[in-house]
N, C-alpha and C positions, 0 to 999 in steps of 0.2 A: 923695404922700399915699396911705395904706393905704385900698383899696378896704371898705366893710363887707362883714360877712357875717354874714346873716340864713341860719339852717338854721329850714325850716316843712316838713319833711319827718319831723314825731315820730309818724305814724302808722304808717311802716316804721321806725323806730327810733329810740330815745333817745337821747342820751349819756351814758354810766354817769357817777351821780354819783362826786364823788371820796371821799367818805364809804363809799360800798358798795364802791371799789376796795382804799381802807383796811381796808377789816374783812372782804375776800378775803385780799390778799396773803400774811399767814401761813400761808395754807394751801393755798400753793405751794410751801414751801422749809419750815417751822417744825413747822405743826400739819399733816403729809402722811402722815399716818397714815392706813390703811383704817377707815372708820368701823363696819366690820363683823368688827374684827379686835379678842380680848381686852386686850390688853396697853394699857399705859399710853397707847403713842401712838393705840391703836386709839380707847380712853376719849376721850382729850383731840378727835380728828376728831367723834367720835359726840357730844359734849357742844355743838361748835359747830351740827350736821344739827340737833340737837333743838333748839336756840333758834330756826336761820329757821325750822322749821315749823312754831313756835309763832307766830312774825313775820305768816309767810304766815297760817294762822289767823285772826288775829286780828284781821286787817285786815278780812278777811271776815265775821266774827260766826262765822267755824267754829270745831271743835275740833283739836286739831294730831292727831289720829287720824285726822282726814276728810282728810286732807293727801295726794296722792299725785305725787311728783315725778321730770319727765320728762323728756326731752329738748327741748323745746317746748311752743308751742302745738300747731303739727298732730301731734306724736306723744300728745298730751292728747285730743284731737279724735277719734283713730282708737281709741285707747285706751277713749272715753266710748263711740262708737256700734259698732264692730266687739265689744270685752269685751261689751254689750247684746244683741246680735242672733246671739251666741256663746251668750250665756248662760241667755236665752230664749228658744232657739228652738222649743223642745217648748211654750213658751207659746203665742206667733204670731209671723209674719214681716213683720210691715208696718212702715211709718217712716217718720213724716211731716218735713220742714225744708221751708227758705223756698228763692225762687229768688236769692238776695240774699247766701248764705251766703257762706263763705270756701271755697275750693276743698278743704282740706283738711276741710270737710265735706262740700259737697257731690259732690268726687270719690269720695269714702268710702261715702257713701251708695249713690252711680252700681254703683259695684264691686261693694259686695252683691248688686245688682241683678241682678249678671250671678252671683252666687254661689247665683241661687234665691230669694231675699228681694223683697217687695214694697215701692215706696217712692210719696208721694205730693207734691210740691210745690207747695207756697203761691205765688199769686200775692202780690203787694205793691201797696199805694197809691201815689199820686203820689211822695209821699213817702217809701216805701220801709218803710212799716210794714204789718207782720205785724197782719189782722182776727182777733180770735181768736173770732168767729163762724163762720169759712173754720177756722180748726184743729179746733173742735168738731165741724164738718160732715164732716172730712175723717175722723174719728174710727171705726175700725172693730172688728170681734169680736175682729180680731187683730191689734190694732194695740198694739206694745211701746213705742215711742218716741218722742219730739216733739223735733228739735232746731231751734231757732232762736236765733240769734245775741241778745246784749244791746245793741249796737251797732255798727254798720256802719263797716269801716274808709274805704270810699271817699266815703261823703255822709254819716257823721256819726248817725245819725237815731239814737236811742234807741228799741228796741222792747215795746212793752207788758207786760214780762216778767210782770209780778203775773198778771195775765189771761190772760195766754196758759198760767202753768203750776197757776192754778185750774181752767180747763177741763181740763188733763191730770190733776188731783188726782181730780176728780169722775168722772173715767172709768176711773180705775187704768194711766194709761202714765206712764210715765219721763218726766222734762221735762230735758234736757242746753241748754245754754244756752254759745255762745263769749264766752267776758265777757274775751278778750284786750285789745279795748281801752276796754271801761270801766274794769277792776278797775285800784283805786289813783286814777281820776279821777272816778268819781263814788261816793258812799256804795251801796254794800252787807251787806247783814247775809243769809246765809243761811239764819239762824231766824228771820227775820220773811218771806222771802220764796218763795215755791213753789218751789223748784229742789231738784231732785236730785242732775245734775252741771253743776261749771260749769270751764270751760279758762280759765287765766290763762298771762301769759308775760313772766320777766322785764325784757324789754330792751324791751319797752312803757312801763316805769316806773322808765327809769333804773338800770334792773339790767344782766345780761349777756345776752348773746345764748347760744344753745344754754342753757336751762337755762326749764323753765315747769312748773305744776302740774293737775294734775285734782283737784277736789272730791268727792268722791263724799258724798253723804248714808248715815251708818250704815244698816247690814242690804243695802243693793244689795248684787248680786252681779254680776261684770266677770269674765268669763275673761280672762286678762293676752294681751298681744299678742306678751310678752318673756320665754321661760322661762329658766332657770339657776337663781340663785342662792337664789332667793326672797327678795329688798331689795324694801322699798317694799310693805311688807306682805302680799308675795307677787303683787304687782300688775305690778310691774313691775323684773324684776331686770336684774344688773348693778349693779358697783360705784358708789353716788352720784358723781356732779361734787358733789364736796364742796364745793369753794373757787365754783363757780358758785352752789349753795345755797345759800352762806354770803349770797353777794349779795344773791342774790333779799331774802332775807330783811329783809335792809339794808333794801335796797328799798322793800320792804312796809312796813318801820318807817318809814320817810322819807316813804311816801303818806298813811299814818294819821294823820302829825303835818299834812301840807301839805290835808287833806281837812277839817281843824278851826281852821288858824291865818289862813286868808282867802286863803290864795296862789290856790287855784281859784276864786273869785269874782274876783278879778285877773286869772285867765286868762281868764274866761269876757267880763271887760269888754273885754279886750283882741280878742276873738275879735269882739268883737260891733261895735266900730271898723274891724275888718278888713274883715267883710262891707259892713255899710252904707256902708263908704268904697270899697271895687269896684264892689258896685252904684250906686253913685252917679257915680263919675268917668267908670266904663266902659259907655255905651252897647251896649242889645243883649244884657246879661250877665245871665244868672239862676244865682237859687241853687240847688243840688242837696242835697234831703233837708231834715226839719223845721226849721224858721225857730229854735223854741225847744226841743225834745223833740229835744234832740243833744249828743254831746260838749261838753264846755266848751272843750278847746283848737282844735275842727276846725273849719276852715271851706270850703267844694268850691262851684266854680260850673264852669256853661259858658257860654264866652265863643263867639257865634255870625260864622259864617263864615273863622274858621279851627283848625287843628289845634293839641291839647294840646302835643304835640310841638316842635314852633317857639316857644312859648309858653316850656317848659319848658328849651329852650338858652340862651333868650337870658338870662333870669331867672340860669340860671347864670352866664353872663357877667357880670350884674351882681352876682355876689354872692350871689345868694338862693338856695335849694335848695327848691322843689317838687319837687309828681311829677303825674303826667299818669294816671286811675286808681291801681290799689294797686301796689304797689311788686311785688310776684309775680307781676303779668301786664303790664307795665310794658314788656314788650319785644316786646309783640302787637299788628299793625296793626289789629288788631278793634276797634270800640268797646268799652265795657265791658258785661260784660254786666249786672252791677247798673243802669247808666245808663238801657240798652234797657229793662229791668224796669221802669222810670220810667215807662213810655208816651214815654220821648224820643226822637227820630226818628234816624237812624246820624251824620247830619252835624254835627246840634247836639249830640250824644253825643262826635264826637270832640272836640270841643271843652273838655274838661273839665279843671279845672287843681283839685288840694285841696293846700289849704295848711295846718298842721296846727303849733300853736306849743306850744314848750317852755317849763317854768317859768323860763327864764331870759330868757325874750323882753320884750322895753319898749315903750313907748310910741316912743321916737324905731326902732327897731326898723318898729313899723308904718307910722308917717312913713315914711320909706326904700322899704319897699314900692308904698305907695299912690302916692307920686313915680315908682318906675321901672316900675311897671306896666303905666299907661294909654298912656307913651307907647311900649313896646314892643308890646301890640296894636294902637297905631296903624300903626305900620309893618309888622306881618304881614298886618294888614286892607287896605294899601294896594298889596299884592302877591295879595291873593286876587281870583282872577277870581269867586268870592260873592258880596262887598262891596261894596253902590253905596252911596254917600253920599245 
């Protein structure tokens, strides 16, 4: 009998739909023309780049001008706060994010720091959300920028964005925002909401990996991090990844139709079976990050008295793909440091398993889970010298 296989591992990455594979391939072998190049086949590449960034767009509530496309999200990230603190420096040099960020912010940040630049870091609540009374406060004569995340890849939580980038309106700073793994899973509109820049990244949303966009709001100014050619409206040059574009863009169109047809309320009932069914079977287990103000696909606990690790093998064995923290620090015996942030202590930190489901996950899917779960913490819990019954 064919083992199942449950992949809950869609916080580090999707699986490209076959839809957005379809509407790359030609432009590998057919439409492989430079999009930056006159001639016909130049036309025909440069006709496909202008559709996804209307895709991308539009998903957003942006305009395909506000579109800036990168290699990533962290090359999006470095791009929103290093092009800022480049660009305004003769403004002022301070910079406020959360301690919760993704590394490819808050290493970014750290670096300035040593380049001369002042930075100042948000604690977080239990829950992992950003007080924008603490942003306001932190708010100074020379303070250019505010980034904080839309939501957190390892617990899930959704952050106060409205609030958080009205106090940056009311003061005149920047409000940059990493919306890698909201965008395409929960409703955004740019013009309804306080952002200036926001980082997206394909293979979040079923798109391709190496290939994500920056938002920038008309009139900012970014000194680019990438000079040459002048692509990317001088923002960021070098030849597009056209056929990765093309994806994204797929992509984009495949979240806007799944953000209005019910599949994400599906996902999110689905998410919500998973938690209350761990917390319930598995003694000892708390959740990590807001109960209801979080992702709709994610779901992150720690399980107390033994390590994510052991958790995270055996679940392979059976089939299932977690991950133990984020997938980019994933190979660090440290707790997490989002976790710590938590006010949670190192040992019930390491304990942390997020499971994180795809639009193609089912109900018999979670059954499966909830079956091989409880009795594989029984048996690491029966090997920890922790654990007394």
């Amino acid at each position: 009998m064919t083992q199942r296989k449950v992949y809950l591992d869609n916080s580090a990455t999707t699986k490209v739909d076959k839809r957005v594979l379809d509407a790359m391939l030609p432009y590998f072998s057919e439409n492989y023309g430079n999009p930056n190049s006159l001639h016909a086949w130049g036309r025909e590449a440069r006709k496909g780049l202008d559709k996804a960034r209307s895709q991308v767009a539009e998903l957003i509530g942006a305009e395909p001008k506000d579109i800036i496309f990168t290699g990533g999200g962290s090359e999006a990230d470095n791009l929103a706060i290093k092009g800022t603190a480049w660009a305004m420096k003769e403004k002022g040099r301070h910079i406020i994010t959360s301690c919760i960020e993704h590394h490819a912010v808050l290493d970014t940040v750290k670096w300035l720091g040593k380049m001369g630049y002042e930075f100042t870091i948000l604690p977080v609540d239990s829950y992992g959300m950003v007080d924008p009374q603490k942003l306001e406060a932190a708010i100074r004569p020379d303070t250019i920028l505010a980034s904080v995340m839309f939501a957190n890849n390892e617990i899930g939580t959704i952050e106060p964005v409205k609030e958080l980038g009205d106090v940056c309106r009311r003061h005149g700073v920047l409000f940059h925002t990493d919306g890698v793994q909201a965008t395409g899973h929960v409703n955004i509109n740019v013009k309804e909401l306080p952002i200036d820049m926001m980082t997206m990244a394909a293979h979040k949303m079923y798109g391709p990996k190496g290939v994500g966009g920056l938002y920038v709001r008309r009139g900012i100014k970014l000194t680019p991090l990438i000079h040459g050619g002048g692509q990317e409206f001088g923002l960021r040059s070098g030849t597009e990844n056209t056929a990765g574009v093309i994806g994204f863009g797929m992509a984009a169109e495949l979240a806007a139709d799944r953000l209005v047809n019910g599949e994400i309320e599906n996902e999110r009932r689905l998410r919500d079976r998973l938690i209350d069914g761990l917390l319930e079977k598995i003694p000892d287990t708390i959740l990590t990050g807001h109960r209801t103000e979080r992702l709709p696909y994610h779901a992150s606990i720690c399980v107390k008295y033994i390590e994510g690790e052991g958790m995270l093998l055996l679940m392979d064995s059976a089939g299932i793909g977690v991950s133990s923290g984020s997938a980019c620090t994933s190979g660090s015996l440290e707790p997490s440091y989002v976790l710590l942030s938590l006010g949670l202590d190192h040992t019930t930190a390491h304990g942390s398993v997020r499971l994180t489901l795809g639009k193609d996950i089912t109900d018999e899917d979670i059954d499966y889970v909830l079956e091989q779960f409880p009795p594989i913490v029984e048996k690491l819990r029966s090997m920890s010298p922790f654990y007394k019954k």
